[in-house]
MDTraj code that builds the backbone (N, CA, C; nanometers):
import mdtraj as md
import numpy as np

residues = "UNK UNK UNK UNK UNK UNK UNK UNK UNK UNK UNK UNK UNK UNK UNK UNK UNK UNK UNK UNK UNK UNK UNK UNK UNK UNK UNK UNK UNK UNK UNK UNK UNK UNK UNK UNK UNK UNK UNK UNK UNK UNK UNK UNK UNK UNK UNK UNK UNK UNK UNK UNK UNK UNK UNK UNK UNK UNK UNK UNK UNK UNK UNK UNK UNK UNK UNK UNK UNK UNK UNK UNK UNK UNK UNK UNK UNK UNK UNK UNK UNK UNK UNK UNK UNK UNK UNK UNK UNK UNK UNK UNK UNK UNK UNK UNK UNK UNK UNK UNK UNK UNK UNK UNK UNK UNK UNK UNK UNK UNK UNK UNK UNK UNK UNK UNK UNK UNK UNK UNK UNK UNK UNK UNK UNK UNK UNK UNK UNK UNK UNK UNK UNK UNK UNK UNK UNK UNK UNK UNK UNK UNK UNK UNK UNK UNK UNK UNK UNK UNK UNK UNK UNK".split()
xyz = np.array([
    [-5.2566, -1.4652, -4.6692],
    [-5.1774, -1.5851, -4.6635],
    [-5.0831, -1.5945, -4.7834],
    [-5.1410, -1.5745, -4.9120],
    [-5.0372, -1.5313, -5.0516],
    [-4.9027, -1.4480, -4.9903],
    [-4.9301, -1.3635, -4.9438],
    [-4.8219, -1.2467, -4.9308],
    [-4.7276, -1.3246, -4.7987],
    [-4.7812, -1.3941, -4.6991],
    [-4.6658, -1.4695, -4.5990],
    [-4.5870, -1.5935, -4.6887],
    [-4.6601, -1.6653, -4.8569],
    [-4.5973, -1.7709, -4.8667],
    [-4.5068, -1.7010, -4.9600],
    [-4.5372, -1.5888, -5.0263],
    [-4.4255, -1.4940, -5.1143],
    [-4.3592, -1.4954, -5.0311],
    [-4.3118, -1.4428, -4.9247],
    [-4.2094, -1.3428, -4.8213],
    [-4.1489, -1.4683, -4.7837],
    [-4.1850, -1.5602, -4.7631],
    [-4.1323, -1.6789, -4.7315],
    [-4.0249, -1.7530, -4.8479],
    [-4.1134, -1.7318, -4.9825],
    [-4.0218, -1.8048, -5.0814],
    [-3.9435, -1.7289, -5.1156],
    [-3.9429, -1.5954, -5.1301],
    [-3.8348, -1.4822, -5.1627],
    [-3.7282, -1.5041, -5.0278],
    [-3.7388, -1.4886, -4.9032],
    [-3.6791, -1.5010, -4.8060],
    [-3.5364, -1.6273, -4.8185],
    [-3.6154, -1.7570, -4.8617],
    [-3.5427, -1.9121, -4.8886],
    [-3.4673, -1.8680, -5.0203],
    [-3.4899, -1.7908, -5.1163],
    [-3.3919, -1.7659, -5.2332],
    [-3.2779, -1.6729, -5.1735],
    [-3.3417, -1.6132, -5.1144],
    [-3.2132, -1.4344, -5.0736],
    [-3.1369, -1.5205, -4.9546],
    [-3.1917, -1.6119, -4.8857],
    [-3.0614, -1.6840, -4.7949],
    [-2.9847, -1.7925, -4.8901],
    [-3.0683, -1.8468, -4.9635],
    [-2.9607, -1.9680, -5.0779],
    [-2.8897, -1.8053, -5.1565],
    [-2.9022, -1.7481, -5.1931],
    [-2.8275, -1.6865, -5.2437],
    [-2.6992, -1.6625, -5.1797],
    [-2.7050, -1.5688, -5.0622],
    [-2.6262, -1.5537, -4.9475],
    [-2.5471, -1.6673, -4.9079],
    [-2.5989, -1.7727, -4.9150],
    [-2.5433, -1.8982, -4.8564],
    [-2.4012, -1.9333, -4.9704],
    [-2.4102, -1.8848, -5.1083],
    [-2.2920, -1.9542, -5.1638],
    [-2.2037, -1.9015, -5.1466],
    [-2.1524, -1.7616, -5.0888],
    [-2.0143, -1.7398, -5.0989],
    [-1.9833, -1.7603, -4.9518],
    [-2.0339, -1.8762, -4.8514],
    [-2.0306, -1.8660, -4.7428],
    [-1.9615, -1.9963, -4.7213],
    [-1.8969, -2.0600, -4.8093],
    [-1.8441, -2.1697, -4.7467],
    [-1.9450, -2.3028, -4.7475],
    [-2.0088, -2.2687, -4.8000],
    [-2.1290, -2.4277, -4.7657],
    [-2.0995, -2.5056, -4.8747],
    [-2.1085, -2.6218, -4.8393],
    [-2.0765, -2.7654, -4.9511],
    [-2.2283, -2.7246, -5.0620],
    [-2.2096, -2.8353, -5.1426],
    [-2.3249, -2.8297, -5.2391],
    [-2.4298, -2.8589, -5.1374],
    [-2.4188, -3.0112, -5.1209],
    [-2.5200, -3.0613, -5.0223],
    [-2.6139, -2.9586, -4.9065],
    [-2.4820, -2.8666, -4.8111],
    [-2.5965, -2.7864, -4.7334],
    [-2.6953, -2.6539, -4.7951],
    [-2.6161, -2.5920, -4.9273],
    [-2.6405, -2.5106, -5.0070],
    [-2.7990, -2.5399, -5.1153],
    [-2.7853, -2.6942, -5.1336],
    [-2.8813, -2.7787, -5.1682],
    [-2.9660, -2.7898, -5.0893],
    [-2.9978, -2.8560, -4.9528],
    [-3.0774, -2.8438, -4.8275],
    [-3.1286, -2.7166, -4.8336],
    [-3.0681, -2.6150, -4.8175],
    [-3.1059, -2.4038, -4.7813],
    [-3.2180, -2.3881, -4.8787],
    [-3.1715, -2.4177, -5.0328],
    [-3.2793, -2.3617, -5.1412],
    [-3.3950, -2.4934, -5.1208],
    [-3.3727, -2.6046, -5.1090],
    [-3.4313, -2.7009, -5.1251],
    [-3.5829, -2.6551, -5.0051],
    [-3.5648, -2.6699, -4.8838],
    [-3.6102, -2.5633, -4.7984],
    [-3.6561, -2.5066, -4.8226],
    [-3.6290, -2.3879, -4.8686],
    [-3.6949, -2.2304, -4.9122],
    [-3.7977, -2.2740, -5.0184],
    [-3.7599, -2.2982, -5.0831],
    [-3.8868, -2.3740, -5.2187],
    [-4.0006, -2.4579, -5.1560],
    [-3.9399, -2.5780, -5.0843],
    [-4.0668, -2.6431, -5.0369],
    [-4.1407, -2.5654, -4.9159],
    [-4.0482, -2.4850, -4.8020],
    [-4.1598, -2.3924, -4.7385],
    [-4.2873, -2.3495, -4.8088],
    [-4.2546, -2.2684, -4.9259],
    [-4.2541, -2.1873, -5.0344],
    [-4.3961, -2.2328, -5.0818],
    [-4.3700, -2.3708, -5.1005],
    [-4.4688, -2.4320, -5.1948],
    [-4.5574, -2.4749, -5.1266],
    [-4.4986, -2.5517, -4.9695],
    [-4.6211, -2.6079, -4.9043],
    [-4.7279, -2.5374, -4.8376],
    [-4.6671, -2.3760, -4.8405],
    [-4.7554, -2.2874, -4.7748],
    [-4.8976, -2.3003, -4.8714],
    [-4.8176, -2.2840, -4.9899],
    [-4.9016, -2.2295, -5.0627],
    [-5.0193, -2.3687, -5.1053],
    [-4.9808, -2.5034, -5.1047],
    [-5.0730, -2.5651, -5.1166],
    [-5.1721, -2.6365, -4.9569],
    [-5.0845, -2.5822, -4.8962],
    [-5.1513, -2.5630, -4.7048],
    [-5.2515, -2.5028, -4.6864],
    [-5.2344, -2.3476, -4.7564],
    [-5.3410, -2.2755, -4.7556],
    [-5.4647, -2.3092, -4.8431],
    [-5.4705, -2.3528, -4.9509],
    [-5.5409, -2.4307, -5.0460],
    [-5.6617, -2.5339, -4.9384],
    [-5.5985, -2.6352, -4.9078],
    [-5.6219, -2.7317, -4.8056],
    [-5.6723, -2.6591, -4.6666],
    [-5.6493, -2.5473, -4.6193],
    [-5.6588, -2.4895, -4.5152],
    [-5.5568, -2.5355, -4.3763],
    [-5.4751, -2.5651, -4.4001],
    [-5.3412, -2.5992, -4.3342],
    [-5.2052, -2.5350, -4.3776],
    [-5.1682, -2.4149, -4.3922],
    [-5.0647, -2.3797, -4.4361],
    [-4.9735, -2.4035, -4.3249],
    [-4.9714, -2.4037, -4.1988],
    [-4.8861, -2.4207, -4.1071],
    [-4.8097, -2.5490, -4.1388],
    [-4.8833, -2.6461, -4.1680],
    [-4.8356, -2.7971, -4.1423],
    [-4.8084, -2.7993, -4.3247],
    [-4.8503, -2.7795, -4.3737],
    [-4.8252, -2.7640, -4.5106],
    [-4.6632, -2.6817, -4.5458],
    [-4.6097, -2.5974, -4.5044],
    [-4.5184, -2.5317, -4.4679],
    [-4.4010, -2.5620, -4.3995],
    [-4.4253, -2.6799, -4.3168],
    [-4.3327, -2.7820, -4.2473],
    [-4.3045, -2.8525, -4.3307],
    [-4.4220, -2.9282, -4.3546],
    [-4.3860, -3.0506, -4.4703],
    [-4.3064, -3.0544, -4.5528],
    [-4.3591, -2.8991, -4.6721],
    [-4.2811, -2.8418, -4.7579],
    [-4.1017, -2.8634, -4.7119],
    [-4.0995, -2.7916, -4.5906],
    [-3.9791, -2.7062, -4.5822],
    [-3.8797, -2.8414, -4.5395],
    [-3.9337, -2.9566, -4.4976],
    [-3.8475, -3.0830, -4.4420],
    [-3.8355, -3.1695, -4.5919],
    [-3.8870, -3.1783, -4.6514],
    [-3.9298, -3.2335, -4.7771],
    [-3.8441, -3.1752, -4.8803],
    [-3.8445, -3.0434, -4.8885],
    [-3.7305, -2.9783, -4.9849],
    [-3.6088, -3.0178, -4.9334],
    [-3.5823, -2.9755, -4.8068],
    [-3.5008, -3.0200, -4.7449],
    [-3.3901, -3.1160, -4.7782],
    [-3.4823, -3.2634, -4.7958],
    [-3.4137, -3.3532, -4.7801],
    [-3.3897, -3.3729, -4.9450],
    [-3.4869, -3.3268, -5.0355],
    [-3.4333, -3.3413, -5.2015],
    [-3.3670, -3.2622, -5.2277],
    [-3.3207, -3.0867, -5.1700],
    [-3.2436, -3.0480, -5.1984],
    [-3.0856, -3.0649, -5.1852],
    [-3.1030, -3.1489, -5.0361],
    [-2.9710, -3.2049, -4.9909],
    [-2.9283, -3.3154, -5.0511],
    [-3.0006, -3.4084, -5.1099],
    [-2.9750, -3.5162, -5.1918],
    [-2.8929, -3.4889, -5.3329],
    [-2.9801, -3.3944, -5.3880],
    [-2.9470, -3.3337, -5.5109],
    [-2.7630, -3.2405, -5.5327],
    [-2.7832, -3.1822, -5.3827],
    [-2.6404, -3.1235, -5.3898],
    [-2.5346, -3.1959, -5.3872],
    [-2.5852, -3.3480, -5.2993],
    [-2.4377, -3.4197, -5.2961],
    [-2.4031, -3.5129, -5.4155],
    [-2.5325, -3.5777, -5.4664],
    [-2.5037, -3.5747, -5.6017],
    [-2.4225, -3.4442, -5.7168],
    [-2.4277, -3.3448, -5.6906],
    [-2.3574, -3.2692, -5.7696],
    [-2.2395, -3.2471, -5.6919],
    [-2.1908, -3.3008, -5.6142],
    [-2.0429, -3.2613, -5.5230],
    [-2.0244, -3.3942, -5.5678],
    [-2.0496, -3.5111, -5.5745],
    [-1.9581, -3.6554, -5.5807],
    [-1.9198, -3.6346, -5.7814],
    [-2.0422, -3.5579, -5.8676],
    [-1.9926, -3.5595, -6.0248],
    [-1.8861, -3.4707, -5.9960],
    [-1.8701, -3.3640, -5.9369],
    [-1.8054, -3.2789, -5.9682],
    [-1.6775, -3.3376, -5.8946],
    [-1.6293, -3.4128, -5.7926],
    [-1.5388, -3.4720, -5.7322],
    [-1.5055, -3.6204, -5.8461],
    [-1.5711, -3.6762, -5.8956],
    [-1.5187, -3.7496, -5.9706],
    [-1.4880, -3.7537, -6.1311],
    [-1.5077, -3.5969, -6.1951],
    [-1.4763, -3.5400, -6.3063],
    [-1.2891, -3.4931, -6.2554],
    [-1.2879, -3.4577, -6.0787],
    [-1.1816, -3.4024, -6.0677],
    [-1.0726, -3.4716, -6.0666],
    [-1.1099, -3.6295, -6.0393],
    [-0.9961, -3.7434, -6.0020],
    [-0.9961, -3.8176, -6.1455],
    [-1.0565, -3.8040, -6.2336],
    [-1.0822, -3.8622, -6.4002],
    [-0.9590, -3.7946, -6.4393],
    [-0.9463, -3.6551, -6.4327],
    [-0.8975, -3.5656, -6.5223],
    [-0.7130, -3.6037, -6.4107],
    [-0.7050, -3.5760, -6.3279],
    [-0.6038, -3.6093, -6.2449],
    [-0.5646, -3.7108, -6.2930],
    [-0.6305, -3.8776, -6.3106],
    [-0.5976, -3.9199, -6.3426],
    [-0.5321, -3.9423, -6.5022],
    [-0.6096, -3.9226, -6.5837],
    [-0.5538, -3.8798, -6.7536],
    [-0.4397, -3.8179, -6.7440],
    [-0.3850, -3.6449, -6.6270],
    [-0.2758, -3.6216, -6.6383],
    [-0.1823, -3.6956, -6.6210],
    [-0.1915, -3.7613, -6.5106],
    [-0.0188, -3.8714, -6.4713],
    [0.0169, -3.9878, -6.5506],
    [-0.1329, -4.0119, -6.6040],
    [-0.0852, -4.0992, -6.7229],
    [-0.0388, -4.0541, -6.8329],
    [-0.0727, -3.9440, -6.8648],
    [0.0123, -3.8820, -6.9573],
    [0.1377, -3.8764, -6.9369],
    [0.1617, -3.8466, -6.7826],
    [0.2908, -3.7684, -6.7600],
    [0.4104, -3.8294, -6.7743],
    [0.3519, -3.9765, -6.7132],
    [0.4091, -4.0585, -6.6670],
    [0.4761, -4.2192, -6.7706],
    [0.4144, -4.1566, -6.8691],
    [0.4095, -4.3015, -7.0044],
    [0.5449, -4.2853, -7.0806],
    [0.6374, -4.3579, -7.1400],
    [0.7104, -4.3774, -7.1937],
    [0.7285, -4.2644, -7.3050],
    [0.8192, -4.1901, -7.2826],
    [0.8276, -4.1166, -7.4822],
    [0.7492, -3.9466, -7.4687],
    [0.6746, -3.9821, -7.2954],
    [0.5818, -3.8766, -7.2782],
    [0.7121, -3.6920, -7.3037],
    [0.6544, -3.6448, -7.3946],
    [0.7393, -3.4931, -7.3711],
    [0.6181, -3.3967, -7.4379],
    [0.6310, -3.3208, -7.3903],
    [0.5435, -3.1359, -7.4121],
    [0.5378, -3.1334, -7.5618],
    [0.4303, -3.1167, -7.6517],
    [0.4901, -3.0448, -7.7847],
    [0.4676, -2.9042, -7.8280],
    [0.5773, -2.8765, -7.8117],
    [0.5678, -2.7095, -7.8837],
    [0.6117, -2.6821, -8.0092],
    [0.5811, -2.5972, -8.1125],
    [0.5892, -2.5871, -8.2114],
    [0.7252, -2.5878, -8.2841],
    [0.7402, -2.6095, -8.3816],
    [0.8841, -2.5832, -8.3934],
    [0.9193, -2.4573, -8.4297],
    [1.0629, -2.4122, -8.3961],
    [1.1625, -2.2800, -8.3780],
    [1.1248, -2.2528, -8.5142],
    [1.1336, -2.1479, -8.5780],
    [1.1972, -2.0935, -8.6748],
    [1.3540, -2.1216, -8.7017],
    [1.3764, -2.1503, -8.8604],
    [1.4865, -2.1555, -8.8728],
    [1.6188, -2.0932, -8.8673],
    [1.5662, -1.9563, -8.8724],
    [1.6491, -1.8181, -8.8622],
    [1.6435, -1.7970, -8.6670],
    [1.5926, -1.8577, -8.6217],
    [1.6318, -1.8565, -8.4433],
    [1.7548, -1.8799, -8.4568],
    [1.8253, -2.0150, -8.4406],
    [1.8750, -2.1136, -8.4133],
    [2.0090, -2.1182, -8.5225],
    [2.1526, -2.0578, -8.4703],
    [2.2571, -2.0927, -8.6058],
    [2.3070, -2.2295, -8.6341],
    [2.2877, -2.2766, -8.7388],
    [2.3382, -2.4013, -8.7629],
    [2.4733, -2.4123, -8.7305],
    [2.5231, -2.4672, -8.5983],
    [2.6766, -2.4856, -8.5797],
    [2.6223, -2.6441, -8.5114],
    [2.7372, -2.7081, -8.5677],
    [2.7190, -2.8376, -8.5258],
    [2.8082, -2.8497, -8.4020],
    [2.6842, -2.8934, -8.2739],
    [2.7465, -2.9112, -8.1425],
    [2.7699, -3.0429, -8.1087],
    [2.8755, -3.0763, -7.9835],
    [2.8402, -3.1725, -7.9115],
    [2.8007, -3.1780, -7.7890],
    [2.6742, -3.2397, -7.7858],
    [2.5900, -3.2333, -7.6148],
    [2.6642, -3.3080, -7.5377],
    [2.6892, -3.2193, -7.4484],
    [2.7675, -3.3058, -7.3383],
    [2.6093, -3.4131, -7.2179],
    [2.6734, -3.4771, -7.1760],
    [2.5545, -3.5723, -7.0793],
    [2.5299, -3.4337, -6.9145],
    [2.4296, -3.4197, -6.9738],
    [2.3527, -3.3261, -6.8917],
    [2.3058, -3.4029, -6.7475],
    [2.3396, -3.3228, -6.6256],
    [2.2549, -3.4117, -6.4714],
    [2.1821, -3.3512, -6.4725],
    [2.0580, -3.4373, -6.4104],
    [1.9218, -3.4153, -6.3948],
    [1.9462, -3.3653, -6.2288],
    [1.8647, -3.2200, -6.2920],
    [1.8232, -3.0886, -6.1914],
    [1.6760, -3.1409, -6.1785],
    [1.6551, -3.1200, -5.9874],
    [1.5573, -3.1458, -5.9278],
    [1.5054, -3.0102, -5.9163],
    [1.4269, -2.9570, -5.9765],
    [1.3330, -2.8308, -5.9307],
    [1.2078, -2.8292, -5.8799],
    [1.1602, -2.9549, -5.8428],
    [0.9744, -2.9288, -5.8106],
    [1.0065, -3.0674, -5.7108],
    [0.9453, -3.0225, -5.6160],
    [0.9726, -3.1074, -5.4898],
    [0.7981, -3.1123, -5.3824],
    [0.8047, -3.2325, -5.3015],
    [0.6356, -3.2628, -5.2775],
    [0.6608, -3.2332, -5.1284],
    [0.5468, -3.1139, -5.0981],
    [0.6089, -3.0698, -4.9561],
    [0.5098, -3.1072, -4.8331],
    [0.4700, -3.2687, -4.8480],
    [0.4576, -3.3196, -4.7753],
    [0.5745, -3.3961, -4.6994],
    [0.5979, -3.4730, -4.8448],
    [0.7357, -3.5931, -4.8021],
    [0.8918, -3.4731, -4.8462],
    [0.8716, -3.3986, -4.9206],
    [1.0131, -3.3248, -4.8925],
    [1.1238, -3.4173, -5.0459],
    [1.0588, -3.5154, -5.0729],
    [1.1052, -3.5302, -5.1936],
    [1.1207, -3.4767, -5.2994],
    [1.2237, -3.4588, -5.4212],
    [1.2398, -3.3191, -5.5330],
    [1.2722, -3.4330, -5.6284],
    [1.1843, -3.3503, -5.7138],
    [1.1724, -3.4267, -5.8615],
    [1.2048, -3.3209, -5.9534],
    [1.2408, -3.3687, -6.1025],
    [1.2508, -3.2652, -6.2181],
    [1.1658, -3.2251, -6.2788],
    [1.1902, -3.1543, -6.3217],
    [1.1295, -3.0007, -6.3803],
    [0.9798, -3.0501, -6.4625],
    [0.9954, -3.1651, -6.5612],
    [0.9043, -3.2834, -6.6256],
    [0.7220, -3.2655, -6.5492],
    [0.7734, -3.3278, -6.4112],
    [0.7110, -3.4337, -6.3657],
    [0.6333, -3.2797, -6.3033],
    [0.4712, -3.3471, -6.2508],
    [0.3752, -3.2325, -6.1923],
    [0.3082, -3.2846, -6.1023],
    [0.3431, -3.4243, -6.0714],
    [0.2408, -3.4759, -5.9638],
    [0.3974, -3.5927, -5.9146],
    [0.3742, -3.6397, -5.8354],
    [0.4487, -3.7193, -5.7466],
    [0.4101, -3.8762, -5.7553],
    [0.4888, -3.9450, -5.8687],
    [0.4161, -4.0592, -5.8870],
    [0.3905, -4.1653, -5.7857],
    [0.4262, -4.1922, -5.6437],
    [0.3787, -4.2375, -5.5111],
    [0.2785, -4.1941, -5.5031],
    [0.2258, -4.0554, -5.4261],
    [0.1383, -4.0056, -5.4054],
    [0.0235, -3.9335, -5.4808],
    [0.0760, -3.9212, -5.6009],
    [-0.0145, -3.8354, -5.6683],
    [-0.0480, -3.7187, -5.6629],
    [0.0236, -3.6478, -5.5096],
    [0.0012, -3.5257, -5.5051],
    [0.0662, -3.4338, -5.5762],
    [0.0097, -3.2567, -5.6414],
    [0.0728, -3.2276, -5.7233],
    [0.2610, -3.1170, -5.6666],
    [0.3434, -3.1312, -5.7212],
    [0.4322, -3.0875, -5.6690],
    [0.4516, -2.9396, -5.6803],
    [0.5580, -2.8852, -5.5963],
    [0.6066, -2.7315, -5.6536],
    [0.7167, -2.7333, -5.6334],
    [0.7265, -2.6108, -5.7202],
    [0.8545, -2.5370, -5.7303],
    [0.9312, -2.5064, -5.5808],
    [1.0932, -2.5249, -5.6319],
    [1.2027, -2.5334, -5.5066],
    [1.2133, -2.3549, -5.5279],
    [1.1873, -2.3082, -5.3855],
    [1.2382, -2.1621, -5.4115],
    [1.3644, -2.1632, -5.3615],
])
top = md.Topology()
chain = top.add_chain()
for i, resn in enumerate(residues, 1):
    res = top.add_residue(resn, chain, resSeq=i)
    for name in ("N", "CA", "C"):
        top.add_atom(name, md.element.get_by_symbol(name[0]), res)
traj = md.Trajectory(xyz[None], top)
């Protein structure tokens, strides 16, 4: 009975393993191992009891449902670390005075000739290809929508 609840718990790891590059959310990926462990475990305290069959169910519905719990908890942190940080960018982007800082030139770049800037038009290069609207070069998200923009080829 040892050697069916091994083959069993090795079995529930080598499919959660398998299972992540397969497209599965946390949640069902969570459920798979969650599963495999409580099979795993209930065999093994089934057999103890002299019920590994029903012990083995239990397990395996029981992991089940904490492993699936557990995954979607880690899909809603990980979904709301993603809209935190989204959000911090556009407020950045988007605030008064907001510009990039890069270091300054070297002085030997740049010849000191005194110019006059003519009034430059604002070039639209990054455009939102839902709505088809084009914004400048600046901007990285679409302040309506929020979605992020691209480049006009």
């Amino acid at each position: 009975m040892k050697r069916v609840a091994s083959v069993l718990l090795i079995l529930g790891l080598a499919l959660t393993a398998c299972a992540e590059g397969s497209g599965l959310s946390e949640r069902e990926s969570g459920a798979l191992l969650g599963s495999g462990l409580g099979a795993g475990l209930g065999a093994i305290v089934g057999h103890q009891t002299g019920h590994a069959g029903a012990g083995t169910a239990i397990g395996a519905a029981t992991g089940a449902l904490a492993g699936g719990l557990a995954g979607e908890g880690m899909r809603r942190t990980k979904e709301s670390a993603k809209e935190e940080i989204r959000q911090e960018m556009m407020q950045q982007q988007y605030q008064q005075g907001y510009a990039p800082q890069y270091a300054a030139a070297p002085q030997y770049a740049t010849p000191q000739v005194a110019r006059t800037a003519a009034p430059q038009q604002e070039v639209h290069t990054k455009y939102n290809p839902r709505t088809g609207l084009t914004f400048p070069e600046q901007y990285q998200f679409d302040p309506a929508t929020g979605e992020e923009l691209k480049y006009i080829r």
